[in-house]
C-alpha positions as CSV (number, residue, x, y, z in Angstrom):
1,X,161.5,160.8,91.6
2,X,158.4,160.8,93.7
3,X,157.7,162.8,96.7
4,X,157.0,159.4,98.7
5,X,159.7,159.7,101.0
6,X,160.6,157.3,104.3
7,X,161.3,159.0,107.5
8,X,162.8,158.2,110.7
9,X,164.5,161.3,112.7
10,X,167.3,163.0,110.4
11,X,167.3,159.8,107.9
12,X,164.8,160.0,104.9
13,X,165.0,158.1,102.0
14,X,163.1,157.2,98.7
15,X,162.8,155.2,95.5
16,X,162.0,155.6,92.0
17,X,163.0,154.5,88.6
18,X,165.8,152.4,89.9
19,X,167.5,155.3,92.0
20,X,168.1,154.5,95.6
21,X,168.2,158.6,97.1
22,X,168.9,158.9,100.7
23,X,169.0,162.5,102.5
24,X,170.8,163.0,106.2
25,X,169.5,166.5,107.6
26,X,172.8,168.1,109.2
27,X,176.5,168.0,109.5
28,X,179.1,166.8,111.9
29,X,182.3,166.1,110.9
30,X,182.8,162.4,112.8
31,X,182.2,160.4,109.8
32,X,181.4,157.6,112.3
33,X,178.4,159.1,113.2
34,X,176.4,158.2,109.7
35,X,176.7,154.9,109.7
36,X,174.8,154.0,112.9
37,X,172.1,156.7,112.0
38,X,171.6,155.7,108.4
39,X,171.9,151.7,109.4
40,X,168.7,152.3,112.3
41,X,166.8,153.6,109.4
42,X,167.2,151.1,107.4
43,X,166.6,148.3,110.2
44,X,163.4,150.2,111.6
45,X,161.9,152.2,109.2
46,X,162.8,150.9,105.4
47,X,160.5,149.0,103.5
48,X,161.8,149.4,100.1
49,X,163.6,146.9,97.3
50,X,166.4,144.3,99.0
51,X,170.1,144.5,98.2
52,X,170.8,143.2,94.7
53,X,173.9,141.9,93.0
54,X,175.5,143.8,90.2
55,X,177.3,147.0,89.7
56,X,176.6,150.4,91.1
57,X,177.3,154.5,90.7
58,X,177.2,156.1,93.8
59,X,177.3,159.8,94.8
60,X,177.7,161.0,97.6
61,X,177.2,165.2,98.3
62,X,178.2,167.1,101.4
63,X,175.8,170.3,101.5
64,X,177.4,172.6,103.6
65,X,176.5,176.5,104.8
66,X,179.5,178.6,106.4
67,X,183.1,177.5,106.3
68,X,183.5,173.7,105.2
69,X,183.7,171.0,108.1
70,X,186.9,169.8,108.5
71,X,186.2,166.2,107.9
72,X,188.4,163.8,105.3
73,X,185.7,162.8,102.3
74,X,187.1,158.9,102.1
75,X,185.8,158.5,105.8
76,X,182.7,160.1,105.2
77,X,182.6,158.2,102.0
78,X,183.4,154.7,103.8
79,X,181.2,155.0,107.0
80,X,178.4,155.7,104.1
81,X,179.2,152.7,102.3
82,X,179.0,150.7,105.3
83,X,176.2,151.9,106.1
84,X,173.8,151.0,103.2
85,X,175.7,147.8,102.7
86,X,173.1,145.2,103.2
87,X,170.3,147.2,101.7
88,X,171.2,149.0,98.3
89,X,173.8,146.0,97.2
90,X,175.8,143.1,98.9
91,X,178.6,144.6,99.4
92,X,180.4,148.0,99.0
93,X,182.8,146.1,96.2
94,X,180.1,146.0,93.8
95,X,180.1,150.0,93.5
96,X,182.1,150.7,90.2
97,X,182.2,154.6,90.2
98,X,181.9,156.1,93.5
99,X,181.7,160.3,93.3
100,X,182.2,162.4,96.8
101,X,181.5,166.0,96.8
102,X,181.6,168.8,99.4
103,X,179.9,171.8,98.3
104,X,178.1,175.5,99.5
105,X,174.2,174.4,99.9
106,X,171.7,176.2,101.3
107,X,171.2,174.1,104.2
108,X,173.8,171.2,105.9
109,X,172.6,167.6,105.2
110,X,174.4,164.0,103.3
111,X,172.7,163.4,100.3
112,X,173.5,160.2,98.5
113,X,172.4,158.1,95.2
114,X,172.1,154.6,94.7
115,X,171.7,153.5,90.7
116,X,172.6,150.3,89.2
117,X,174.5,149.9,86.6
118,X,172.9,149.7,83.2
């Protein structure tokens, strides 16, 4: 991965040998809250590779510091989904192995990876 990261407010996101990595600084635990967010980066700010057809991994990792947020990881997990649909892939049917984490991190954000299936 390159350092070559897009910005637009808590959204950044980047590129590189076919991994799609996008980064949401903070925590809130309405999972309905991403997908806006993460779709206005996209629509303003992302200038990377178009949505392509085939199969994809995704993981998705809730960084958290403190006691865990009380949110349920299939909504986080779908409002994510939806959100990048139309710019990583087609449509959220094309991801094959989908993996959602919460874990103790040093500092509360959404990470999530994009790869295409080999």
């Amino acid at each position: 991965m390159t350092d070559d990261w897009t910005h637009h407010g808590k959204v950044r996101a980047r590129e590189a040998d076919g991994v799609l990595e996008i980064v949401v600084d903070g925590l809130t635990t309405q999972a309905r809250y991403y997908k806006p967010l993460i779709y206005e980066f996209f629509r303003k700010s992302w200038r990377g590779s178009r949505p392509a057809w085939g199969e994809f991994s995704v993981e998705i990792m809730m960084d958290y510091t403190g006691d865990p947020p009380w949110m349920d990881l299939d909504n986080l997990a779908k409002a994510l989904l939806d959100a990048i649909k139309g710019y990583a892939f087609h449509d959220d049917a094309q991801v094959w192995k989908l993996l959602v984490e919460r874990r103790q991190g040093e500092r509360e954000r959404i990470s999530i990876r994009v790869r295409k299936r080999a």
